[in-house]
C-alpha positions in Angstrom: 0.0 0.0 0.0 1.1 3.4 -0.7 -0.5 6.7 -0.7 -2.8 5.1 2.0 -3.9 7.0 5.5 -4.0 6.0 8.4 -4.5 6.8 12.4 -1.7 6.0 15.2 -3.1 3.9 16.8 -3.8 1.4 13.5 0.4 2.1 12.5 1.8 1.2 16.0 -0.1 -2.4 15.8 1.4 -2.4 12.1 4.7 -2.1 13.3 4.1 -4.1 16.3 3.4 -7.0 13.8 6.0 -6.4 12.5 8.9 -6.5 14.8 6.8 -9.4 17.2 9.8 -11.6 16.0 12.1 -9.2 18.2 9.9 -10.5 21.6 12.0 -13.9 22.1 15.3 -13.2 22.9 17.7 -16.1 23.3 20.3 -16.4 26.2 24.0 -14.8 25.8 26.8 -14.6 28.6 28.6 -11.9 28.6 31.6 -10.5 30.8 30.4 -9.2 34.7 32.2 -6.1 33.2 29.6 -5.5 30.6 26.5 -6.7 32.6 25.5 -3.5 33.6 22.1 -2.1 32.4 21.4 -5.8 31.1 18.5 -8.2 32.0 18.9 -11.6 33.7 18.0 -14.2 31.2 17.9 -16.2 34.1 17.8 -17.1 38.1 21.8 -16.4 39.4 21.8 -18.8 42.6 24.8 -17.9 45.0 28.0 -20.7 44.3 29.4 -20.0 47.4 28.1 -18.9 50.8 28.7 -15.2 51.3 30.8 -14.5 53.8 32.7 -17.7 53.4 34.4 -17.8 56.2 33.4 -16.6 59.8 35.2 -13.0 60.3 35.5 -9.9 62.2 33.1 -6.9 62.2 35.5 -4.8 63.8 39.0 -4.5 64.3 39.8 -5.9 68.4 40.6 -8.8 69.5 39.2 -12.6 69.2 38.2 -14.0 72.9 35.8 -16.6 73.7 33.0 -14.8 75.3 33.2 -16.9 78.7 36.7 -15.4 79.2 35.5 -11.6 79.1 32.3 -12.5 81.4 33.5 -10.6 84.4 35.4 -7.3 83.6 37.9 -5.7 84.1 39.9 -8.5 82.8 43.7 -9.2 81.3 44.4 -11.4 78.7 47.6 -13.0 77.0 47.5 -12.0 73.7 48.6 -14.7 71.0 49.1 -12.6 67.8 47.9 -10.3 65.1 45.4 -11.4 62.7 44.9 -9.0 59.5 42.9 -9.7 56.6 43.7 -12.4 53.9 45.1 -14.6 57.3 44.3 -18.0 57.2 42.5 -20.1 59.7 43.8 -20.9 63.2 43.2 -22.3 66.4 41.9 -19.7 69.8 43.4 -21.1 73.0 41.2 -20.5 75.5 41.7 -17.7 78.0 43.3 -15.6 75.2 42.8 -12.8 72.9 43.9 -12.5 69.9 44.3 -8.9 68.3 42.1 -9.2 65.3 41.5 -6.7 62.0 38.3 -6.4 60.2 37.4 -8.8 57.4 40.8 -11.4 59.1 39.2 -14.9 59.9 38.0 -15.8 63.4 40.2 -18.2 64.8 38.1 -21.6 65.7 37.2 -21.6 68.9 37.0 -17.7 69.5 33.1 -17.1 69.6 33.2 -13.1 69.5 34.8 -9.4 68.8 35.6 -7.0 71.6 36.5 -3.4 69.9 39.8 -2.1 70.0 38.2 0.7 72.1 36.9 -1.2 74.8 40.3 -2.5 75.8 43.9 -1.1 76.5 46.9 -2.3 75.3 49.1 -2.9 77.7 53.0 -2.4 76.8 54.7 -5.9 77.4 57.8 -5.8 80.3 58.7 -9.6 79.9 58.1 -10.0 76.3 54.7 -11.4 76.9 51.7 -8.8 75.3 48.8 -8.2 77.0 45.3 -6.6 76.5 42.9 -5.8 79.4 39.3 -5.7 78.7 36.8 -3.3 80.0 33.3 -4.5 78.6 31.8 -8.0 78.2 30.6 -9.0 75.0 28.4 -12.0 74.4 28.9 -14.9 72.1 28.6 -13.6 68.4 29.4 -10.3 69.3 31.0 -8.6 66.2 31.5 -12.0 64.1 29.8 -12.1 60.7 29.2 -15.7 60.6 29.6 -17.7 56.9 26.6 -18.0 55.2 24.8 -14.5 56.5 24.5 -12.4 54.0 23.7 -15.2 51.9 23.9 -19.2 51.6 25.1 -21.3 48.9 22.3 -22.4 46.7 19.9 -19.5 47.4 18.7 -17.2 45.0 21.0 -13.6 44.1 19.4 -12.0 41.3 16.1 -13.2 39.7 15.6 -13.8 35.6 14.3 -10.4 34.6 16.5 -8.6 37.0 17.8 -5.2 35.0 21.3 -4.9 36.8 22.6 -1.9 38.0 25.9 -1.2 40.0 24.7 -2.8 43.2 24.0 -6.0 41.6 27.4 -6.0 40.2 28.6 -5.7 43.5 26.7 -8.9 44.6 27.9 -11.0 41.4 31.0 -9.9 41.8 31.5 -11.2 45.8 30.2 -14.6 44.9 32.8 -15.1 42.2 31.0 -14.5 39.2 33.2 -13.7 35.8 29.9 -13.7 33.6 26.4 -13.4 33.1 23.6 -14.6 31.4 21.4 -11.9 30.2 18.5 -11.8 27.2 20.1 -10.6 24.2 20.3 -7.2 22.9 17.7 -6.7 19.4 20.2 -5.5 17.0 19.5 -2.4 15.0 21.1 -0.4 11.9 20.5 3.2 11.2 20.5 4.6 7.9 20.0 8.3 7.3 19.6 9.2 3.8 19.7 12.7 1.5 22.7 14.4 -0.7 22.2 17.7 1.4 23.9 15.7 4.7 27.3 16.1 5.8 29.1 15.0 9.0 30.5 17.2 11.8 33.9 17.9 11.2 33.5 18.7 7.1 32.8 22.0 5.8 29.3 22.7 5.7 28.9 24.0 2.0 25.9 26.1 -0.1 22.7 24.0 0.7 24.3 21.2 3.0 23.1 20.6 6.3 24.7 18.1 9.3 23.5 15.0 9.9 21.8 15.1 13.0 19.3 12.1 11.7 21.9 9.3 12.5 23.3 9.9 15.7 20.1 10.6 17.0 18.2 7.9 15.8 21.1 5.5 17.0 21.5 7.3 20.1 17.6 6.4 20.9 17.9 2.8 19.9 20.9 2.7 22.5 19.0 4.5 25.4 16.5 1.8 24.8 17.9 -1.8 25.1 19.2 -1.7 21.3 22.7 -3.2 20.4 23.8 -0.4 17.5 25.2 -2.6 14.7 25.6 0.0 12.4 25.2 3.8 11.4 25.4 4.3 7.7 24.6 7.3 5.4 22.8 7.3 1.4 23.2 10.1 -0.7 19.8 10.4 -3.1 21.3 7.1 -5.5 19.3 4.3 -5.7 22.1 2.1 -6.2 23.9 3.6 -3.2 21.1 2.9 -1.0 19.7 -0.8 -2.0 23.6 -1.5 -1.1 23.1 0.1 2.3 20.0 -1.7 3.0 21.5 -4.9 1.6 24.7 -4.7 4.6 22.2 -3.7 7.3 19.7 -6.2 6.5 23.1 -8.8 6.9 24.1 -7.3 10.4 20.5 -6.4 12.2 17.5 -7.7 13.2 15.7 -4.2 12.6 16.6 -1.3 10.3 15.9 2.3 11.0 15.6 4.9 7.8 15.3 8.7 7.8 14.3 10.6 4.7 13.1 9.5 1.0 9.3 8.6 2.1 7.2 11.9 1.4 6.1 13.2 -2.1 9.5 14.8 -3.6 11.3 13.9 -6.5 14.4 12.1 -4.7 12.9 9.9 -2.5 14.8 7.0 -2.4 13.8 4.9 0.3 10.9 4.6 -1.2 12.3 4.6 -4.8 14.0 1.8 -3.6 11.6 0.0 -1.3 8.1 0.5 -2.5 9.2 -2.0 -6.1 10.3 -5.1 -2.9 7.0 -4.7 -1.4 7.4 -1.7 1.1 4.5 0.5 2.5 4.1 4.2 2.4 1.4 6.1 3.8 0.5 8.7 5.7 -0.3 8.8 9.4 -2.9 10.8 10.8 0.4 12.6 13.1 2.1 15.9 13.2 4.9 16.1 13.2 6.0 12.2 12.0 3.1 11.8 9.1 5.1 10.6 6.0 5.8 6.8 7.4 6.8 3.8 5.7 7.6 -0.2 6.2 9.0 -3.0 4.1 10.7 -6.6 5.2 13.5 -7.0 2.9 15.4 -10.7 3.5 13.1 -10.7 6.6 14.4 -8.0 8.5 11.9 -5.4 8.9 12.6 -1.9 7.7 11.4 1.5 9.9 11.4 4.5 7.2 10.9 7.9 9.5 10.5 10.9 7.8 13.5 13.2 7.4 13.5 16.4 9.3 14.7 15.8 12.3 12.3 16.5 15.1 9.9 14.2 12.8 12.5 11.0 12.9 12.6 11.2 16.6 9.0 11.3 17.5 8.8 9.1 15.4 10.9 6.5 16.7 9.7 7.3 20.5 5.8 6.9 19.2 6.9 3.5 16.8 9.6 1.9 18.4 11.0 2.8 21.6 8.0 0.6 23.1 8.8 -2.2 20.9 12.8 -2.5 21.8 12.3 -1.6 25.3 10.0 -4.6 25.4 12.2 -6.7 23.6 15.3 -5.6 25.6 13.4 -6.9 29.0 13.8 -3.1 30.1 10.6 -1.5 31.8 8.3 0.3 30.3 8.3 3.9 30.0 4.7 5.0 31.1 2.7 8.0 30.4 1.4 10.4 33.0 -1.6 12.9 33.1 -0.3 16.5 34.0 -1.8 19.8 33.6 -0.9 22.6 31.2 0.7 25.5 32.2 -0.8 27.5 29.4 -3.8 27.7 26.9 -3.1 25.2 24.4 -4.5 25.3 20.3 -4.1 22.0 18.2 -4.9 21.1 14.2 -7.8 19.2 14.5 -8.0 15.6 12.0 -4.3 15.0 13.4 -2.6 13.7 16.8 -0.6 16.0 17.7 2.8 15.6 19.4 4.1 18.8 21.1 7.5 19.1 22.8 7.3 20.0 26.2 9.2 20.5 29.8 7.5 19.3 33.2 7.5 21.8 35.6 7.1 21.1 38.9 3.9 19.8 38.8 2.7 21.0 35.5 3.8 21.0 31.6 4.9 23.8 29.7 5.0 23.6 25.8 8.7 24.5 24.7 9.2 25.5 21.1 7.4 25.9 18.0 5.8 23.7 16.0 8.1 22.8 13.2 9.2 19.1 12.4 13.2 20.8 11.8 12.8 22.8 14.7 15.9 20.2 16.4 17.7 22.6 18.6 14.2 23.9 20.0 13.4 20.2 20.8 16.6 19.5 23.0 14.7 21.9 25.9 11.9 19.3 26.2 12.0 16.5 28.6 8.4 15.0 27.3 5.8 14.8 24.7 2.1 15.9 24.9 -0.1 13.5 23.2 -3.1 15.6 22.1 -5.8 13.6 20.4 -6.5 13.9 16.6 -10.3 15.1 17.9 -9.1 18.0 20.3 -8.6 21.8 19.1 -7.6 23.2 22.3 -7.1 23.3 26.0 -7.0 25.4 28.8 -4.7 26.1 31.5 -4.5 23.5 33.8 -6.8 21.2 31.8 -5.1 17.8 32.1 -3.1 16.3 29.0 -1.3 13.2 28.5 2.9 13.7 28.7 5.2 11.2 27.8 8.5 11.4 29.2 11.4 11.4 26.5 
């Protein structure tokens, strides 16, 4: 189909259909270093018990609680036990000056603090400690197995991990993790008048802005980035393009070449091999089109740059997030800050800025308006059916 109309609603379940393939993700392991922000594929049960090893809370010295029952009280001392000692034997009767984290000896039963006692300076070669408050068994000792026993669950399947559960992975041992696999994505931005930062911008050219943007989004949204390409207006230039990015990803994105001009080539290229081009019943974002080309689905978003984005937050930020395991992003109902007109016949997607505990429209309308758009922090969704709204009428905002 091109030429075609249709509403939001009926294109999101298009591309929905779509990209359903991108829902079951198998199983990768991948280095504890690069596990953050991923999903458990899986349950992570603990391989070891956590501590392993009975050891001091504090630094002080070892006793056996029986011996420090009735205080003031002098010791013997037997030694200095840091962290990273091995395992010895308490004799009974004794202390044993102990740091935090060192093993407690076998037989020592609890911790008294360093600031409980006095050290007292040794005139025959034998050290002493005296010992000024009584501590019962289990005082200060982190016995094995307390934080956590071998066997029991860690982190759930569906767990996204953040810092702290690195933490966790890291103290039981683990060296990798398996997490659900990333849906690959390719970005292609297209049209002759792009250039990249760093060239001179000559008479008509613009930079591309398209491509990082686009793969920038697919990134902040559970995507692996396979590849970022550019076309110039050649058909032949492109159909190679496509024909790499179909080879590499599981989803390609396109900007430019689906509205009415003369040089539009993704559809030049993609409307003959079956793709769809219509119009949704959006501003900005209506040109949109579709195709499955050596069954990877192809995204075409129109080209000005405020239109590719919404239209990859309206289409497809849903779709990857869900495919990624990552949470969804939900809307919210807020109330406008200011009177508010709309084109009626078309949803309209306005950018905005919450404030506080209202939304202020930010910038104008315009689809290349891209620098305008980097002061918003949300959408407004205004339905194709609505002309206008009032201060503090309520509207729905979705958070970029």
């Amino acid at each position: 189909m091109t030429g075609g109309r249709r509403s939001v609603e009926e294109h999101v379940e298009h591309v929905a259909a779509l990209l359903a393939p991108l829902r079951t993700r198998p199983t990768v392991k991948v280095p504890l270093a690069r596990a953050l922000n991923r999903v458990l594929a899986e349950p992570i049960h603990a391989p070891i018990d956590l501590p392993a090893f009975r050891n001091s809370q504090m630094d002080g010295y070892a006793v056996d609680a029986a011996a420090v029952a009735t205080v003031p009280v002098t010791l013997p001392v037997r030694g200095v036990l840091a962290a990273g000692a091995g395992m010895s034997v308490h004799e009974t009767g004794t202390a044993r000056k102990i740091m935090t984290g060192a093993p407690i000896p076998e037989g020592a039963d609890a911790v008294v603090p360093v600031e409980d006692t006095t050290d007292n300076s040794s005139t025959d070669g034998q050290a002493t400690v005296t010992v000024h408050r009584s501590v019962a068994a289990g005082t200060y000792v982190r016995e094995r197995g307390s934080d956590i026993a071998a066997g029991a669950e860690l982190l759930p399947a569906g767990q996204l991990i953040a810092p702290r559960h690195i933490a966790a992975l890291a103290a039981v041992g683990m060296t990798e993790v398996p997490v659900r696999a990333l849906p690959r994505v390719a970005v292609i931005s297209t049209g002759s008048e792009l250039v990249f930062g760093g060239t001179d911008l000559g008479p008509g050219k613009i930079f591309n802005s398209n491509g990082p943007a686009l793969a920038a989004s697919a990134l902040a949204n559970g995507a692996e980035v396979v590849s970022v390409d550019h076309s110039e207006d050649d058909a032949e230039e492109f159909a190679l393009k496509i024909a790499h990015a179909t080879d590499v990803a599981e989803v390609v994105i396109t900007s430019g070449g689906v509205s009415k001009g003369d040089f539009e080539v993704v559809k030049d290229v993609l409307g003959p091999r079956g793709g769809e081009f219509v119009s949704v019943a959006m501003q900005p974002g209506g040109p949109q089109g579709t195709a499955v080309v050596d069954g990877i689905p192809i995204l075409a978003f129109p080209g000005n740059p405020v239109s590719a984005l919404i239209s990859f937050e309206v289409f497809t930020r849903p779709l990857l997030r869900a495919a990624a395991g990552l949470p969804a992003i939900e809307p919210s109902m807020l109330p406008l800050t200011a009177d508010l007109t709309s084109v009626a016949g078309k949803r309209q997607f306005f950018r905005a800025r919450r404030d506080g505990d209202g939304v202020t429209v930010v910038s104008g309308p315009g689809s290349h308006l891209v620098a305008g758009m980097s002061g918003a922090d949300a959408l407004l969704d205004v339905a194709a059916d609505t002309t206008s709204l009032r201060a503090g009428d309520l509207v729905k905002v979705l958070p970029l």
